[in-house]
LOVEXNU-243806 format. One record per residue (C-alpha): residue number from 1; x, y, z. Coordinates in Angstrom, 3 decimals, m for minus. Layout:
N
> num  east  north  up
> NUM  X  Y  Z
...
//
This chain:
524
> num  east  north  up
> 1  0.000  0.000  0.000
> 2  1.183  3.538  m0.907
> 3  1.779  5.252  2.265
> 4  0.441  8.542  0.546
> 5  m2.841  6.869  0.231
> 6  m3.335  6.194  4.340
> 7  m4.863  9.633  4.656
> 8  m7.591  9.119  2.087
> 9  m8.608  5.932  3.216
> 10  m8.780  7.018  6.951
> 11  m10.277  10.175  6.138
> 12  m12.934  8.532  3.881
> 13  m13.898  5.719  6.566
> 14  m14.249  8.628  9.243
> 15  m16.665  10.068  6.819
> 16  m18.869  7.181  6.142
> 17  m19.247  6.150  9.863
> 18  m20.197  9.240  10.885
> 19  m22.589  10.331  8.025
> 20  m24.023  6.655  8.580
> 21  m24.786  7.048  12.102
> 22  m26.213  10.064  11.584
> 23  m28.407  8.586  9.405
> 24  m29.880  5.663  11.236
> 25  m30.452  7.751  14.001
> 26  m32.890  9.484  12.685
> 27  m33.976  7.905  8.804
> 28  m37.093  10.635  8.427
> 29  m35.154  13.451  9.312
> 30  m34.100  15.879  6.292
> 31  m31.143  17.051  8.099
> 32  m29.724  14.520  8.637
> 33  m30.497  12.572  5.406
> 34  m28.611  16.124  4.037
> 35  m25.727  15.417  6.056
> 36  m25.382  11.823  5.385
> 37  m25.047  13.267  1.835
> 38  m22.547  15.201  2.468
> 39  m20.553  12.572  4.075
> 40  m21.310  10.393  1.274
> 41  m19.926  12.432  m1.640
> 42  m16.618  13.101  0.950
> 43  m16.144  9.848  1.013
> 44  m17.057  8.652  m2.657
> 45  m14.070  11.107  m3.354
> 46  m11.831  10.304  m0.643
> 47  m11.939  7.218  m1.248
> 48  m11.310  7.088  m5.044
> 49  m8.391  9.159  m3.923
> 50  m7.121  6.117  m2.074
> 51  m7.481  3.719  m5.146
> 52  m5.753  6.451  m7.613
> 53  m2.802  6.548  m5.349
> 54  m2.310  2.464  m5.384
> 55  m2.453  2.101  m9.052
> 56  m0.055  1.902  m11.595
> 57  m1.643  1.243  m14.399
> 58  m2.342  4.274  m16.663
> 59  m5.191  3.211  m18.286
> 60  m7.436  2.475  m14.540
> 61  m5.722  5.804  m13.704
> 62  m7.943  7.594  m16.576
> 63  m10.776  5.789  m15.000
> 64  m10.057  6.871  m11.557
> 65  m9.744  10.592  m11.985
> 66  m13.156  10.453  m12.961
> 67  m14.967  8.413  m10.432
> 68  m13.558  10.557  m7.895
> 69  m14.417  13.662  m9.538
> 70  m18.292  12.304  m9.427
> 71  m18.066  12.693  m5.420
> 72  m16.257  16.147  m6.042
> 73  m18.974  17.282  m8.276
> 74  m21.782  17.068  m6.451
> 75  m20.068  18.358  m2.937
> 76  m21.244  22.104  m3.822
> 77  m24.558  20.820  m4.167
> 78  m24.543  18.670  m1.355
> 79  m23.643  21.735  1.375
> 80  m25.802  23.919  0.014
> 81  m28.807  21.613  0.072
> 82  m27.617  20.998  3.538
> 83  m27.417  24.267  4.753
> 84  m31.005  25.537  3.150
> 85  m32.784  22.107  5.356
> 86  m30.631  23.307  8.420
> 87  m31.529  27.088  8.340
> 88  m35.306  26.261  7.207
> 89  m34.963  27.990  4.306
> 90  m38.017  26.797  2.332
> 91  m39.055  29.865  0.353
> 92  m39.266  29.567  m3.350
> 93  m36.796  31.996  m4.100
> 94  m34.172  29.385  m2.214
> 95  m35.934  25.767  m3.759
> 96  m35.558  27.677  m7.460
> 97  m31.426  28.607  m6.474
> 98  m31.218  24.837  m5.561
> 99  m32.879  23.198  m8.366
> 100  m31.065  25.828  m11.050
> 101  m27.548  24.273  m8.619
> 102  m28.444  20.362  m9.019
> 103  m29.203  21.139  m13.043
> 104  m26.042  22.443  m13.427
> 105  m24.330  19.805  m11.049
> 106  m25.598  16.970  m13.754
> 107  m24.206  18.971  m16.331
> 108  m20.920  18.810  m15.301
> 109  m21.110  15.064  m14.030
> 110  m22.666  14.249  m17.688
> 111  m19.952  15.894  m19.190
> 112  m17.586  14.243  m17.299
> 113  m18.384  10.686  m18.455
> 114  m18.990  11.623  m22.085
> 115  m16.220  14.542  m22.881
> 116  m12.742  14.897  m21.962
> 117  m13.713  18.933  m21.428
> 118  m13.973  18.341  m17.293
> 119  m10.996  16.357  m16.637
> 120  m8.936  15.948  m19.521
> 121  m5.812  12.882  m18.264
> 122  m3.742  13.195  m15.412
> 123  m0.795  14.206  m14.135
> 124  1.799  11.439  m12.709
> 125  2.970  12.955  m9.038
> 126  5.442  11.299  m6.938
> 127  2.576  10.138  m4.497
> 128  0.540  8.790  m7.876
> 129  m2.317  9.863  m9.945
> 130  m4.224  12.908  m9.562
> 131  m6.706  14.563  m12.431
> 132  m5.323  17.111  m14.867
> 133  m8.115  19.866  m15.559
> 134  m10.237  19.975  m18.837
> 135  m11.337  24.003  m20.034
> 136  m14.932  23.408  m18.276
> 137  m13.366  22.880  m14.859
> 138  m12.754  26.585  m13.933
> 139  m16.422  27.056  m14.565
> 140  m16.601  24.295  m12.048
> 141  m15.204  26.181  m9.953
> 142  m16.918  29.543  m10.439
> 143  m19.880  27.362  m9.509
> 144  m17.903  26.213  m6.340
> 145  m17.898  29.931  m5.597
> 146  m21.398  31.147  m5.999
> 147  m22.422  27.844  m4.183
> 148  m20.181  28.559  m0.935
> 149  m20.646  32.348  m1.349
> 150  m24.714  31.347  m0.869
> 151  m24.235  28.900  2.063
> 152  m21.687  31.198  4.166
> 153  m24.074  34.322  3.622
> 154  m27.177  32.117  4.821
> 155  m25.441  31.262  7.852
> 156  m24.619  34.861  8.472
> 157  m27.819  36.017  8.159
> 158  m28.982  33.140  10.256
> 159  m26.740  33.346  13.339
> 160  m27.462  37.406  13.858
> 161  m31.174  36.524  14.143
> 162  m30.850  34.091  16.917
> 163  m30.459  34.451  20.701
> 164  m26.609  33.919  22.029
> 165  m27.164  32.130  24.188
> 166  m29.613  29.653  22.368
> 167  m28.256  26.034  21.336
> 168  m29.485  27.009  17.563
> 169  m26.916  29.795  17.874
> 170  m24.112  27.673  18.811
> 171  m25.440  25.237  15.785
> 172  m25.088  27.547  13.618
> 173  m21.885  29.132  14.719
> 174  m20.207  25.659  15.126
> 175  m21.712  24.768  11.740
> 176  m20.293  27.798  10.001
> 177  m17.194  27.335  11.503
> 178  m16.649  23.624  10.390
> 179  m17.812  24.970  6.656
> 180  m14.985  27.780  6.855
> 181  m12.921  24.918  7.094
> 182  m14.015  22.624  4.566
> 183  m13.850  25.304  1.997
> 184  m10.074  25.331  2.919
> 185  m9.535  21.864  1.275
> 186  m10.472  23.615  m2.345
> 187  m6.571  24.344  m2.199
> 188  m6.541  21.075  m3.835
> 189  m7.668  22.192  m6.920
> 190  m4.077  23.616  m7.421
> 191  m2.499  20.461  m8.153
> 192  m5.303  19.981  m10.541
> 193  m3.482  22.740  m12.926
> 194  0.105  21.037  m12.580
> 195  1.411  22.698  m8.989
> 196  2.573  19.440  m7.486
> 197  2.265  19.726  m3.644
> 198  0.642  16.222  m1.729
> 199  m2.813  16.957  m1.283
> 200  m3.565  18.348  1.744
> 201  m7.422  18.627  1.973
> 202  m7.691  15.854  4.272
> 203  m6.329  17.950  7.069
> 204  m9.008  20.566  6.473
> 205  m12.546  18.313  5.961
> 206  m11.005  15.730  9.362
> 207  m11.346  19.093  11.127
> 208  m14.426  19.963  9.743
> 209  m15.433  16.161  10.794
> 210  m14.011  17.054  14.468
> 211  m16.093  20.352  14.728
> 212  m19.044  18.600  13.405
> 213  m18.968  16.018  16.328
> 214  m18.498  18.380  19.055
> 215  m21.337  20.338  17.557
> 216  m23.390  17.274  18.069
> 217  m22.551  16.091  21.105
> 218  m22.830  19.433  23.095
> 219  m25.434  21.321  20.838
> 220  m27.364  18.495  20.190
> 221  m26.879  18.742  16.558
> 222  m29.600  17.434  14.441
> 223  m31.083  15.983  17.496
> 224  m28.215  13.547  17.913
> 225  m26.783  13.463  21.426
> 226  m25.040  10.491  21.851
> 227  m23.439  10.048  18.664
> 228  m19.810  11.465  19.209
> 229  m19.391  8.888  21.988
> 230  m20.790  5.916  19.610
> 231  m18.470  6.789  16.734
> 232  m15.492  7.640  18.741
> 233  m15.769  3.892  19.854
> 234  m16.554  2.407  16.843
> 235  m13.604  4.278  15.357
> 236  m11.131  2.823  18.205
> 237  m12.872  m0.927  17.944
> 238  m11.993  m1.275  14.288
> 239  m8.443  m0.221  14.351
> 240  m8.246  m2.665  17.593
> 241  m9.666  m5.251  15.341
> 242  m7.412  m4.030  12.520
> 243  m4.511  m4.760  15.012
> 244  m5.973  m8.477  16.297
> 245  m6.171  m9.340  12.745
> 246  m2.534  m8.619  11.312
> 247  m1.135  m10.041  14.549
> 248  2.110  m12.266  13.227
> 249  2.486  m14.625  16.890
> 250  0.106  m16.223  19.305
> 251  1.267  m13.791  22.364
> 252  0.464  m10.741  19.691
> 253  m3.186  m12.418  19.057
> 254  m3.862  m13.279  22.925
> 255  m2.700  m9.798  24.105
> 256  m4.497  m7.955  20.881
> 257  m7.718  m9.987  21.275
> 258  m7.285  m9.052  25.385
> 259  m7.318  m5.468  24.613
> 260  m9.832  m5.262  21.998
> 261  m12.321  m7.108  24.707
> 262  m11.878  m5.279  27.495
> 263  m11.975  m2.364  25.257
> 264  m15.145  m2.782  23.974
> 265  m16.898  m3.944  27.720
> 266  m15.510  m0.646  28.894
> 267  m16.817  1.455  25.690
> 268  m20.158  m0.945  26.458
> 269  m19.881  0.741  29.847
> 270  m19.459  4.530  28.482
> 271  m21.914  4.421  25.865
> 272  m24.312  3.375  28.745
> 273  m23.842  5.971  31.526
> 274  m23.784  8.871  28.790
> 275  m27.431  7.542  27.731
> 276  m28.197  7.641  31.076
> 277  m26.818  10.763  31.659
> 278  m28.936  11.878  28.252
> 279  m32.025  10.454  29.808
> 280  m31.128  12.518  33.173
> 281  m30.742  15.414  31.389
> 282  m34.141  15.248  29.090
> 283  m35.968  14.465  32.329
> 284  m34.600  17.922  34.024
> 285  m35.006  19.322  30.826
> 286  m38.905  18.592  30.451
> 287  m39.314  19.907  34.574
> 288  m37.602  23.213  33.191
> 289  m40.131  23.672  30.478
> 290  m43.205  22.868  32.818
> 291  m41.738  25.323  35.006
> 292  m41.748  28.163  32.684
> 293  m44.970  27.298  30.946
> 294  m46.191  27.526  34.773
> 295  m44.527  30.938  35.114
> 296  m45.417  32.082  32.001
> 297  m49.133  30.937  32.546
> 298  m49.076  32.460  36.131
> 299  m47.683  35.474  34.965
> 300  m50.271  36.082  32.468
> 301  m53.278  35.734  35.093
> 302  m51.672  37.810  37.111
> 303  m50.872  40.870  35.498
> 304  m54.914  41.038  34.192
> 305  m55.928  41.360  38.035
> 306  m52.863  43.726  38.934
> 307  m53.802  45.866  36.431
> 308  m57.369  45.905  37.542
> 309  m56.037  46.804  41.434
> 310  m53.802  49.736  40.031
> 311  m56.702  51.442  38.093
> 312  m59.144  51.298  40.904
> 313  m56.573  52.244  43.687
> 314  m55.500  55.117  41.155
> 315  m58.890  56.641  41.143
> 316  m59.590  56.277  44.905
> 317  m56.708  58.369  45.769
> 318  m57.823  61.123  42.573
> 319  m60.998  60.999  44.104
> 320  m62.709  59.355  41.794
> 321  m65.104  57.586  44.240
> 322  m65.624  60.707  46.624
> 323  m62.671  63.151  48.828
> 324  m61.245  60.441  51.421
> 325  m58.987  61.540  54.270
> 326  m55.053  61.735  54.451
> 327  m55.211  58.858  57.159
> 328  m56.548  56.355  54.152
> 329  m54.866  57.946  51.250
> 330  m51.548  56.770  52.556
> 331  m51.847  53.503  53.316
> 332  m53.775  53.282  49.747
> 333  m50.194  54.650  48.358
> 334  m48.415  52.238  50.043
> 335  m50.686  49.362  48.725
> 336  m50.475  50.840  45.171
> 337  m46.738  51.158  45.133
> 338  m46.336  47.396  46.211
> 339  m48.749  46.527  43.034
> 340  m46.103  48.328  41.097
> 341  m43.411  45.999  42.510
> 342  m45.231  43.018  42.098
> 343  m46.398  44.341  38.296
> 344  m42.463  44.477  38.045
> 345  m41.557  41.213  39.207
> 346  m44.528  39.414  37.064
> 347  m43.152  41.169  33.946
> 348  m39.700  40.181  34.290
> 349  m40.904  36.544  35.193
> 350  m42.792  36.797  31.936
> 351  m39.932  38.113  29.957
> 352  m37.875  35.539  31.230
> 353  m40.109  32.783  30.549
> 354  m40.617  34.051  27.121
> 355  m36.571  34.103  26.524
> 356  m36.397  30.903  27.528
> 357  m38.757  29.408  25.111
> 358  m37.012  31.762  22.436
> 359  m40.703  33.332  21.410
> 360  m39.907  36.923  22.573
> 361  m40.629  39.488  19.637
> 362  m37.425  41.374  18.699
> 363  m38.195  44.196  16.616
> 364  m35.662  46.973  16.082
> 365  m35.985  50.385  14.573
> 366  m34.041  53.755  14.494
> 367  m33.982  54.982  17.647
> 368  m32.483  58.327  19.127
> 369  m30.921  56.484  22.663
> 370  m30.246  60.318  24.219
> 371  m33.975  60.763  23.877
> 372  m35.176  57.378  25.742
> 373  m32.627  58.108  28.566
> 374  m33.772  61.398  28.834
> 375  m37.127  60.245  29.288
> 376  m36.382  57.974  31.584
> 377  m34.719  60.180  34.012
> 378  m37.201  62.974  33.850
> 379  m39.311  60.101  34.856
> 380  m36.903  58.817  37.643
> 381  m36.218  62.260  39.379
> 382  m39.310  62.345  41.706
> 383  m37.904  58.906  43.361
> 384  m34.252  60.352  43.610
> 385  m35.908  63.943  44.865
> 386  m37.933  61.433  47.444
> 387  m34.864  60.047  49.240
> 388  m32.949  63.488  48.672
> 389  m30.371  61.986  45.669
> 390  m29.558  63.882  42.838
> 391  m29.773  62.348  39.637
> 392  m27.818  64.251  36.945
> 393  m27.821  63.414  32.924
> 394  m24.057  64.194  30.928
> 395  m25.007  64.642  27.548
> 396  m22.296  64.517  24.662
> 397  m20.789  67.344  23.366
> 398  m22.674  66.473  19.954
> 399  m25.865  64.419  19.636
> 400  m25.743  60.711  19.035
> 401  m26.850  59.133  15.665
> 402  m30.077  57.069  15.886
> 403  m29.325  53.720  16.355
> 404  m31.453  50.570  15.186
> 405  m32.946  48.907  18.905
> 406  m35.758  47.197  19.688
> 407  m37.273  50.818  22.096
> 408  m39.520  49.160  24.422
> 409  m36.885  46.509  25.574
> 410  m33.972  49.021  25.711
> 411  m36.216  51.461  27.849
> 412  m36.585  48.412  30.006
> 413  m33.350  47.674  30.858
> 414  m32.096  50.957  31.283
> 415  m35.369  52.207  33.497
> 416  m34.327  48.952  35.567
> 417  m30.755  49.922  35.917
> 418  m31.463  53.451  37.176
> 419  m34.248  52.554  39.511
> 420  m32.087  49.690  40.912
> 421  m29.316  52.421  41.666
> 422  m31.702  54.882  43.215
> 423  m33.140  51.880  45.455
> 424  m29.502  50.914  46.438
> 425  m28.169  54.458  47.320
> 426  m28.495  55.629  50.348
> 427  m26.732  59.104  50.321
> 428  m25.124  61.387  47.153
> 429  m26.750  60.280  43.818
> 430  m27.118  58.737  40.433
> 431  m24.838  59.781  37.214
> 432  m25.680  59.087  33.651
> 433  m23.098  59.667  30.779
> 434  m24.321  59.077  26.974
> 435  m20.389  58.425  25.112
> 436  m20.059  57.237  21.613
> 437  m16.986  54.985  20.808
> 438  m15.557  54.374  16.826
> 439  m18.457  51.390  16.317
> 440  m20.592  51.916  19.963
> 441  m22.496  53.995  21.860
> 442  m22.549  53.624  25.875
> 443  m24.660  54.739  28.444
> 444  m22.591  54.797  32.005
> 445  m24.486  54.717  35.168
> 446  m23.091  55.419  38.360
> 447  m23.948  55.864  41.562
> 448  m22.585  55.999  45.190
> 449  m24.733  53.487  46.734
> 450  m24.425  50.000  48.332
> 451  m21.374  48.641  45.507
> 452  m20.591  44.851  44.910
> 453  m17.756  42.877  46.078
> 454  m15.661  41.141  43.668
> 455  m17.125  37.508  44.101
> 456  m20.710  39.222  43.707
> 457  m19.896  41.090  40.054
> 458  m19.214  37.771  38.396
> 459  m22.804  36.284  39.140
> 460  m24.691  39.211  39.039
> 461  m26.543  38.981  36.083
> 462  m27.341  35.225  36.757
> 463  m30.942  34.299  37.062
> 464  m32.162  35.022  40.760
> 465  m28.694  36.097  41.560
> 466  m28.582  39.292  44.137
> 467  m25.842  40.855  46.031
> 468  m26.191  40.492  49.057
> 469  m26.167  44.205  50.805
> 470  m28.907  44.591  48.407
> 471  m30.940  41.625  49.625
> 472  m30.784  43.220  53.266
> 473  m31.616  46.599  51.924
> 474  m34.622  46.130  49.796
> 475  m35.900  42.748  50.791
> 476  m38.508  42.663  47.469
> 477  m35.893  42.117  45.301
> 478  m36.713  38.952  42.460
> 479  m33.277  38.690  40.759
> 480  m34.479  38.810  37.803
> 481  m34.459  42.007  36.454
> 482  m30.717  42.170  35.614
> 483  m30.397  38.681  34.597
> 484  m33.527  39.706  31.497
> 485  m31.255  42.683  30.646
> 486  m28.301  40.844  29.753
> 487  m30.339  38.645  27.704
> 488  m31.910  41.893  25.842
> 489  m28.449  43.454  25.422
> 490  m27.526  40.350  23.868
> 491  m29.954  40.415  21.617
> 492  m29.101  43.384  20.016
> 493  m25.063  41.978  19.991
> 494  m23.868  44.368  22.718
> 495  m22.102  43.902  26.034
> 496  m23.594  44.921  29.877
> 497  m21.580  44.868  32.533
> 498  m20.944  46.448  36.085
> 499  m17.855  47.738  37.962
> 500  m17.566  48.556  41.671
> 501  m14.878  49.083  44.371
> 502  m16.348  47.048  47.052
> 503  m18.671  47.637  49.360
> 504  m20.210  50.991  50.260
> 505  m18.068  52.304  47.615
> 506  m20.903  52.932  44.647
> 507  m21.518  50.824  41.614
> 508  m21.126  51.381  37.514
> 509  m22.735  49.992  35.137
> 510  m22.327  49.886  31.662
> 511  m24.207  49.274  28.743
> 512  m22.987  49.410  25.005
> 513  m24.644  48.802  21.836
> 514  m23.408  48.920  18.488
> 515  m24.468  51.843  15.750
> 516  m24.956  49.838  13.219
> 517  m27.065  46.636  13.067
> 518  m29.006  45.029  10.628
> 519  m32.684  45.467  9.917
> 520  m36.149  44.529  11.465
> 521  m35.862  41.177  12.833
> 522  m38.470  38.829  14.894
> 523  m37.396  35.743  16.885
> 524  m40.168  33.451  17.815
//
């Protein structure tokens, strides 16, 4: 065997068991029956590669170059097919680019059985036979370009429309990594034109493979969790059994056939506990989604009856149902500020139950941010005047361009931010700065309240996470609030975060959002 043909042949295997699994996991599924595609065509030409390299017969080698270009041919095809049943992208517009794609894909593999214009010979290398080019293979590969220019820009699009934090995020980021990578094997079609350098793709589509399986095991992947762990063994088991089989002596075949037993009782073993694990997981997982349809659910009943409260304890106090004395109208205060609270606190559990089921509305527009803080503070200043804090608003030098946010969430998370420090200061006040950076713009708030140790800044913004001189001080406190604005800053692809000295030394927080960024966009 040529040693220059090991790669293929491993490369090529790796391929097949992996696209195969995928595929019996799940027979019905598109994606994966896309994927198993993939793998098939990788292999089909990996593994022609391994046959080309072995012969020496000139005549097979004009058959080879061919056979393996049939796997090559229809790769283009194959990831972009993929990557429109992975995205969802169904539309017409999409089904008409990949039907006008597999036309031309059989006029290139139709020409390359009946013409020498695709692959015209080969060249002899000092590793073997590899394809020479024909005149119709660089529009092969101007077809290899609009195809991967199609499939990167879909994922682009894609990724800045979902949630960070959301597994179909990581999917697609993983995904579009791995692809980045695979592209980089194309440097093969050099030695196609006579540059004679040992074919390197293999390096570039076995990391693509490598990416691929992490994306499945910890992102779940085309609904394929155990997978990685499966193939991983499988992989190991036959290069065990490789091993057991070309043993030369008796000791070689006892010790071999030892290890490839206890080897596959242990893997037994693994494969086991991680479906157990799986199962574990899924049954945690289906608790957390009957807990937030219960939130969600609760939160809805609640906020019809709240609202009720604060409209009829709003006109009592006006008057509305006859003059009532100073010793009821402040007890009535105090029961209509606590609705507010609790209003609070059942609108961030609803927010929160809505971000985790990834069906909040995101819908972005120009925006003037200088306007919706001043708002918001003119709002804010009879609860500062209240406790006797001043709460002063630094305006740039020059206004701020309008930036494209989704208003009502933005307002949110700032309003929260600014309330929280007025709650949390006891003595001095609240500062807000507007800045604008090259690509940013930031709002700065800070006050001299409570501050946050060290330990407390880096779980802040956790869900039901509170620091805890703020727990003694305002006892109401859900720990919600800033864990739903991190999620909304995230969603418009900027940053939050908070800065303090320690305690009783004030607090900072920071919030920065990018000028530019996309268009109207809804995720549901």
């Amino acid at each position: 065997m040529n040693l220059f043909s090991i790669p293929p042949i491993l490369s090529s295997i790796m391929f097949l068991l992996l696209g195969g699994f995928v595929y019996l996991k799940n027979r019905r599924s598109k994606i994966n029956i896309a994927f198993f595609f993939v793998c098939l065509t990788t292999f089909w030409w990996q593994f022609s590669w391994f046959f080309l390299f072995n012969i020496e017969d000139g005549t097979l080698a004009k058959i080879f170059v061919k056979i393996g270009h049939v796997g090559i041919v229809l790769l283009p095809v194959a990831f972009l097919h993929f990557s429109l049943v992975f995205l969802g992208k169904t539309d017409k517009l999409n089904k008409i680019i990949l039907t006008i794609a597999y036309t031309i894909t059989a006029f290139f593999e139709i020409s390359l059985f009946t013409t020498n214009y695709f692959v015209n010979g080969y060249y002899e290398y000092y590793w073997g036979f590899y394809p020479k080019a024909g005149f119709l293979h660089p529009f092969f590969l101007l077809f290899v370009g609009f195809t991967v220019i199609r499939f990167v820009s879909l994922l682009f699009s894609s990724i800045k429309k979902e949630l960070k934090s959301s597994f179909k995020y990581f999917q697609i980021e993983y995904v579009l990594v791995a692809m980045i990578f695979y592209i980089l094997a194309s440097v093969d079609f050099a030695v196609n034109y006579g540059f004679e350098f040992y074919p390197i793709g293999f390096i570039f589509i076995l990391i693509f493979l490598g990416i691929v399986g992490y994306a499945i095991s910890k992102y779940q992947l085309m609904n394929i969790k155990v997978i990685l762990t499966e193939f991983l063994i499988t992989v190991i088991a036959l290069v065990l059994l490789i091993q057991f089989i070309l043993s030369e002596t008796i000791f070689e075949y006892i010790w071999e056939g030892i290890l490839l037993l206890a080897f596959l009782f242990f893997g037994y073993l693994l494969i086991k506990s991680v479906l157990n694990e799986i199962k574990l997981r899924e049954k945690l997982e289906i608790a957390n989604n009957a807990k937030s349809e219960f939130v969600s659910i609760a939160s809805h009943q609640l906020r019809t009856p709240l609202t009720a409260v604060k409209g009829y304890i709003s006109m009592m106090i006006e008057g509305t149902y006859g003059k009532l004395s100073q010793e009821l109208i402040r007890p009535l205060q105090n029961v209509y500020e606590s609705n507010e609270r609790l209003t609070k606190l059942v609108n961030d559990l609803l927010d929160l139950s809505r971000l985790e089921a990834g069906k909040i509305e995101f819908s972005p527009q120009l925006t003037s941010l200088e306007k919706i803080v001043f708002d918001i503070t003119e709002e804010l200043k009879i609860n500062a005047d209240k406790k006797g804090l001043y709460l002063k608003l630094i305006k740039p030098a020059k206004a701020l361009p309008e930036i494209m946010v989704d208003q009502p969430k933005i307002r949110q998370v700032i309003l929260n931010i600014i309330d929280n420090a007025i709650k949390y200061t006891r003595d001095g006040g609240i500062t807000i700065e507007l800045r604008k950076t090259d690509s940013q713009e930031q709002i700065i708030i800070a006050d001299t309240g409570i501050g946050v140790s060290q330990d407390e800044i880096k779980s802040l913004f956790q869900m039901f996470s509170r620091a805890s001189a703020g727990a003694k001080l305002h006892t109401d406190g859900s720990g919600v609030g800033l864990h739903v604005a991190k999620k909304f800053i995230e969603m418009h692809h900027g940053r939050i975060w908070v800065e303090s000295e320690g305690k009783d030394k004030g607090s900072t927080f920071y919030i920065e959002l990018p000028i530019r960024h996309g268009s109207g966009q809804a995720i549901k």
